[in-house]
BAVO-77369 format. One record per residue (C-alpha): x, y, z. Coordinates in Angstrom, 1 decimal, decimal comma. Layout:
REM BAVO-77369
[[X; Y; Z]]
...
REM end
This chain:
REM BAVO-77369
[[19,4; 14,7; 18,1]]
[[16,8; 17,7; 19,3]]
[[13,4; 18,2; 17,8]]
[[14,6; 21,5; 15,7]]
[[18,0; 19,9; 14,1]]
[[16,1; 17,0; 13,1]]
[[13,4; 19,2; 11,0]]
[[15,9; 21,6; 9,8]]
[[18,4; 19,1; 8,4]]
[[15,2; 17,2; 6,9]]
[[13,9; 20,4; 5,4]]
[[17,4; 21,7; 4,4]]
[[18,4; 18,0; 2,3]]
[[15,0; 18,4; 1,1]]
[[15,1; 21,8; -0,3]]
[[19,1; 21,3; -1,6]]
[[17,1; 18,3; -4,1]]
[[13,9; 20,1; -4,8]]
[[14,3; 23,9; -5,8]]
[[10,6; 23,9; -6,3]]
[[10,2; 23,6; -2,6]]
[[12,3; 26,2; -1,6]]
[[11,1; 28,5; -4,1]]
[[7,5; 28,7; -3,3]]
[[8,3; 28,6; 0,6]]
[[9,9; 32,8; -0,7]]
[[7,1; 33,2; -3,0]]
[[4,7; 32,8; 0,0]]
[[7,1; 35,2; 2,1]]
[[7,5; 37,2; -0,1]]
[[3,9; 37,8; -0,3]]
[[4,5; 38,7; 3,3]]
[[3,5; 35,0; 4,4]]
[[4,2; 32,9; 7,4]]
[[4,8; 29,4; 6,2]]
[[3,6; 26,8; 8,7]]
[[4,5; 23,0; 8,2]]
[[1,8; 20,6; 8,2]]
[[3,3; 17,2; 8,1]]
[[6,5; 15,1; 6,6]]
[[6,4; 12,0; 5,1]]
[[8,1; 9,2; 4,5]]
[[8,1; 6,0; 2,0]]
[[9,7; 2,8; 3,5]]
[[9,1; -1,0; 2,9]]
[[7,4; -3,4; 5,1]]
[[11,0; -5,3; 6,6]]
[[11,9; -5,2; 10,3]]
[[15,3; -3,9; 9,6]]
[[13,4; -0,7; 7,9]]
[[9,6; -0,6; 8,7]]
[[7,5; 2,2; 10,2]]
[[8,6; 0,8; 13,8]]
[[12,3; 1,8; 12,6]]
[[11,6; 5,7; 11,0]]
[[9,4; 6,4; 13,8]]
[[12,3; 6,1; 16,8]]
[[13,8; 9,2; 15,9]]
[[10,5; 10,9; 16,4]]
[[9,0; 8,9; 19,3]]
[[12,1; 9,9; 20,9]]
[[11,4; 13,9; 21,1]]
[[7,8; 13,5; 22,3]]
[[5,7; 12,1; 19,1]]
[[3,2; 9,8; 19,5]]
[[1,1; 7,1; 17,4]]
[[-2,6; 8,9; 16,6]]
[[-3,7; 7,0; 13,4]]
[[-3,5; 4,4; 10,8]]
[[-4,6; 3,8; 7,1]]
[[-4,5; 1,3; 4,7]]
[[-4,2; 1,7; 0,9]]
[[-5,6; -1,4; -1,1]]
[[-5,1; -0,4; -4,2]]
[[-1,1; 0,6; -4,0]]
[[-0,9; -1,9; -1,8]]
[[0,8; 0,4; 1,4]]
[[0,1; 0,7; 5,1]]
[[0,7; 3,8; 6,8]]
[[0,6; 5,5; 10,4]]
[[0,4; 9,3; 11,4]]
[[2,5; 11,1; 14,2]]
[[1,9; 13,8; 16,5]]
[[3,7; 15,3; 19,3]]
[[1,7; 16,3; 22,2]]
[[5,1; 18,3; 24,0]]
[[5,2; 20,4; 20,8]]
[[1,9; 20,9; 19,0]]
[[3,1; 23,1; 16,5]]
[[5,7; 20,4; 15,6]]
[[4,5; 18,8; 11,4]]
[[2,7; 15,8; 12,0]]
[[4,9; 12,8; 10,7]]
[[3,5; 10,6; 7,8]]
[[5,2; 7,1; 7,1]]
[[3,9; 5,1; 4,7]]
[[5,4; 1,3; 4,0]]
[[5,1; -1,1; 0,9]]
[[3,1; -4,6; 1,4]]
[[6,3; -6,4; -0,4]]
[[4,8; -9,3; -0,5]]
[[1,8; -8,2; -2,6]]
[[4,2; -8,1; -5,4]]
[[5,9; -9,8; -7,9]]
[[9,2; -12,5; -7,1]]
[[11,1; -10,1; -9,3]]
[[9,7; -6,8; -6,8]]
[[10,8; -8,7; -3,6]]
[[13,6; -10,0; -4,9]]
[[15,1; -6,2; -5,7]]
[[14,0; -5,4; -2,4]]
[[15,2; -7,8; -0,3]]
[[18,6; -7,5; -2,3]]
[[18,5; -3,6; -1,1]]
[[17,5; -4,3; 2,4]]
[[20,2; -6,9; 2,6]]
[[23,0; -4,5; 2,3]]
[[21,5; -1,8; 5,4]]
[[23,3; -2,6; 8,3]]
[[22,5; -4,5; 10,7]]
[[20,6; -3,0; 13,6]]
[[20,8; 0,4; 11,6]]
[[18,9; 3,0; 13,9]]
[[15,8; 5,1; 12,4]]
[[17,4; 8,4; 13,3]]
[[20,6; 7,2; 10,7]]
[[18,0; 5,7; 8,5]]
[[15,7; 8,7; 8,1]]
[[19,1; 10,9; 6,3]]
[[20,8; 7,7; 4,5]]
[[19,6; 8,2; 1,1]]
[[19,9; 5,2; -0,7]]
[[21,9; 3,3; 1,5]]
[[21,7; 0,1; -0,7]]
[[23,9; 1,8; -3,7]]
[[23,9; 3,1; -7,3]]
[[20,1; 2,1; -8,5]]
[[20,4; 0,3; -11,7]]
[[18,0; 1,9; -14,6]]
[[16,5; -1,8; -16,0]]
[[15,4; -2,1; -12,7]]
[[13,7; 1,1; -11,8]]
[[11,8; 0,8; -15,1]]
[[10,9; -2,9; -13,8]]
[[10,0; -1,3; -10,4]]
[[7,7; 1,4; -12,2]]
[[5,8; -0,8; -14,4]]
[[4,6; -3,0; -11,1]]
[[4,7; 0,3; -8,8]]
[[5,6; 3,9; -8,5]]
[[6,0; 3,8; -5,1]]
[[8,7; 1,0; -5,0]]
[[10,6; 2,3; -8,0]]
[[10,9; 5,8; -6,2]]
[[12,6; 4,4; -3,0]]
[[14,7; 2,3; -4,9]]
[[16,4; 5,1; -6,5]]
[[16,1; 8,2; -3,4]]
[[16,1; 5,3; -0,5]]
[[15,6; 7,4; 3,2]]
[[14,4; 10,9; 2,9]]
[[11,7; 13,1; 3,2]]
[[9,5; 12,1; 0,3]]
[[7,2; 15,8; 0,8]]
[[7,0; 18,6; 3,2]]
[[3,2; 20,4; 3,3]]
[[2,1; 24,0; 3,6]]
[[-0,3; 24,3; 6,2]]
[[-3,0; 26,3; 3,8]]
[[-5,0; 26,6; 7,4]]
[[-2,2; 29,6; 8,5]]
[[-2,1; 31,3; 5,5]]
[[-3,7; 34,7; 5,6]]
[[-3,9; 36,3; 1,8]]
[[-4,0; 32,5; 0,4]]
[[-5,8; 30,7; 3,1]]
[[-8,1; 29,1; 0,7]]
[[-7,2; 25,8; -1,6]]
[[-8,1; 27,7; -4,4]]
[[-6,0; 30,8; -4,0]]
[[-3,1; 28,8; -3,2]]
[[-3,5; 26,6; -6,1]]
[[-3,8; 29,5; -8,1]]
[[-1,1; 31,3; -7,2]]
[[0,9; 28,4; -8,1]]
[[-0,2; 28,2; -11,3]]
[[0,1; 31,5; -11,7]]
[[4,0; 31,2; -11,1]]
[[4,4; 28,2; -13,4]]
[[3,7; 25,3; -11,2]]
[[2,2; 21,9; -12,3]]
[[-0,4; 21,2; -10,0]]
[[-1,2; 17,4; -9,3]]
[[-4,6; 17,0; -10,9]]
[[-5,3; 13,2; -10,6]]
[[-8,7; 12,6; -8,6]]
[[-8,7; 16,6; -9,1]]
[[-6,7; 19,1; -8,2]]
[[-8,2; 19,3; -4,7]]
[[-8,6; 16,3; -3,2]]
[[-11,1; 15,9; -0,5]]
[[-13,7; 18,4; 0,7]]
[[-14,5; 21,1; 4,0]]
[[-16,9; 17,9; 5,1]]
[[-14,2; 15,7; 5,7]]
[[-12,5; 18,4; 7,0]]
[[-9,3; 17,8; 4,8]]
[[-8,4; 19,2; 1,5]]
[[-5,2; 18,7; 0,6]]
[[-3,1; 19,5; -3,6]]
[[0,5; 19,2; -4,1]]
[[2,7; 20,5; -7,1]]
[[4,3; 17,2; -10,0]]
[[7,7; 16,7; -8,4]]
[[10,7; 18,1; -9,8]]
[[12,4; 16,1; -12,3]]
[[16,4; 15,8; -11,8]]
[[18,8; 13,6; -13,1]]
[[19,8; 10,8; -11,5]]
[[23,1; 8,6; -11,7]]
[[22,5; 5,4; -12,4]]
[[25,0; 2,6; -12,6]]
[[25,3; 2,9; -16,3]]
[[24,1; 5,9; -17,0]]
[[22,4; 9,4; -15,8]]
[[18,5; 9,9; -15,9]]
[[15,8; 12,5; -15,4]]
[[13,2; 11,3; -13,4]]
[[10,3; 12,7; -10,7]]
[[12,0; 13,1; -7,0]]
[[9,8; 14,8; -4,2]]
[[7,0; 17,3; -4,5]]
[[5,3; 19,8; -1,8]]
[[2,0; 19,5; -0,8]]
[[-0,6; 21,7; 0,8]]
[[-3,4; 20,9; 3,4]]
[[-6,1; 23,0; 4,2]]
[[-8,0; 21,6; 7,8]]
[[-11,3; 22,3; 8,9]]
[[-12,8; 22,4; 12,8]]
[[-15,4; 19,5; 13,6]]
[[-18,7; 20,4; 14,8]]
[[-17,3; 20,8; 18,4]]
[[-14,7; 23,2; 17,0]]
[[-11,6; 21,1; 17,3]]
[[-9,2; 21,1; 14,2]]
[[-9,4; 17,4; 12,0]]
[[-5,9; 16,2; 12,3]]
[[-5,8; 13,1; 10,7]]
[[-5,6; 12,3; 6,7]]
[[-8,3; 10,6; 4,4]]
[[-6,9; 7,7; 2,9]]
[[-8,7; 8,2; -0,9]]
[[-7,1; 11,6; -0,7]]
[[-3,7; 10,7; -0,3]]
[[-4,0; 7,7; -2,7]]
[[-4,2; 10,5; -5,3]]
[[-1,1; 12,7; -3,5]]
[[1,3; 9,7; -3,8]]
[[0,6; 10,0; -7,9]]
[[2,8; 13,3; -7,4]]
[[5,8; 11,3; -8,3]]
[[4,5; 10,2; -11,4]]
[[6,4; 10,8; -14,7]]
[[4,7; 13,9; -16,5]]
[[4,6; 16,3; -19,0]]
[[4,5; 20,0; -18,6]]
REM end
């Protein structure tokens, strides 16, 4: 699969499960403009059938490369950032994957049960678009999942898809600043993220970065159907280092606080 049908059938499964997402991409158009991605992610866990190494071949194999690495103590998750060299204005790729064994037997248990039932030798450009490959989630267990972590509970129940696009705020013209785009979601009814603050990191590090609560949609579980937090879109303002080279890396405390966009809230 080329570079372009991979992003447009990520963004297009994306934007059919979050109408938020799709909605502000027209508001900013509409406002005359130009919406430039500035990275993907991706949640996994930390197996060999379904790690980083996996969701990474389908974009190692259109030119992307390894450029960084960070480490998240406190939610327990590793994480490595992509770039692609043959296409700079590709999004960067973000995958992030769950220390499993940091967690409770009843955590690993659930997991291992999932990742028993992906097939064998499965290949990371099936995996990225398989959902939840493992089956109907059951609803005692995401609660279990939440209570212990957010992040496992959420890829029990969505499995393998794009967890957030991100606005590049750095190619926006009439809301190029974090502040204007913040407010111009609020100002069309957006909940804005506001754990750690509603901007997370600072022109000095070269990074700030928000991101909208995700949208709530009901879910079917195996014995019955559920509203609950799926994927949110994020926006990233970078800044040019003191030899005028864009930062394209993350900050690790910053996107500690962006994962918390999944997080059950109230409006």
């Amino acid at each position: 699969m080329e570079l372009d049908q991979i992003l447009n059938r990520l963004w297009n499964d994306y934007s059919a499960q979050n109408p938020s997402a799709k909605r502000i991409k027209e508001l900013f158009e509409n406002e005359g403009e130009s919406v430039k991605n500035d990275h993907i992610a991706f949640r996994t866990f930390n197996h060999p059938k379904v790690n980083i190494q996996v969701l990474s071949e389908p974009f190692l194999k259109v030119g992307y490369k390894e450029m960084g690495e960070y480490f998240f103590e406190e939610k327990h998750l590793y994480a490595k950032h992509f770039e692609n060299p043959l296409h700079p204005d590709a999004p960067r790729i973000f995958i992030s994957e769950l220390i499993v064994e940091d967690f409770s037997p009843f955590l690993q248990k659930t997991v291992n049960e999932c990742i028993s039932r992906v097939p064998e030798g499965i290949s990371g450009e099936e995996l990225i678009f398989s959902g939840t490959i493992w089956g109907i989630p059951s609803w005692e267990n995401y609660q279990k999942l939440r209570d212990e972590s957010e992040y496992a509970a959420w890829l029990y129940v969505y499995g393998y898809r794009t967890n957030h696009f991100t606005v590049s705020v750095t190619h926006l013209q009439k809301y190029g600043t974090m502040e204007k785009t913040n407010q111009f979601l609020k100002d069309n009814g957006f909940t804005m993220n506001s754990s750690g603050g509603e901007i997370k990191g600072t022109p000095e590090q070269l990074l700030q970065q928000s991101s909208i609560m995700a949208d709530i949609v009901p879910v079917q579980f195996t014995d019955r159907v559920e509203s609950i937090p799926a994927c949110y879109y994020e926006f990233a303002r970078r800044f040019t280092d003191e030899k005028g080279k864009l930062y394209s890396g993350f900050i690790a405390k910053s996107a500690d606080k962006i994962f918390e966009s999944t997080n059950f809230y109230t409006k």
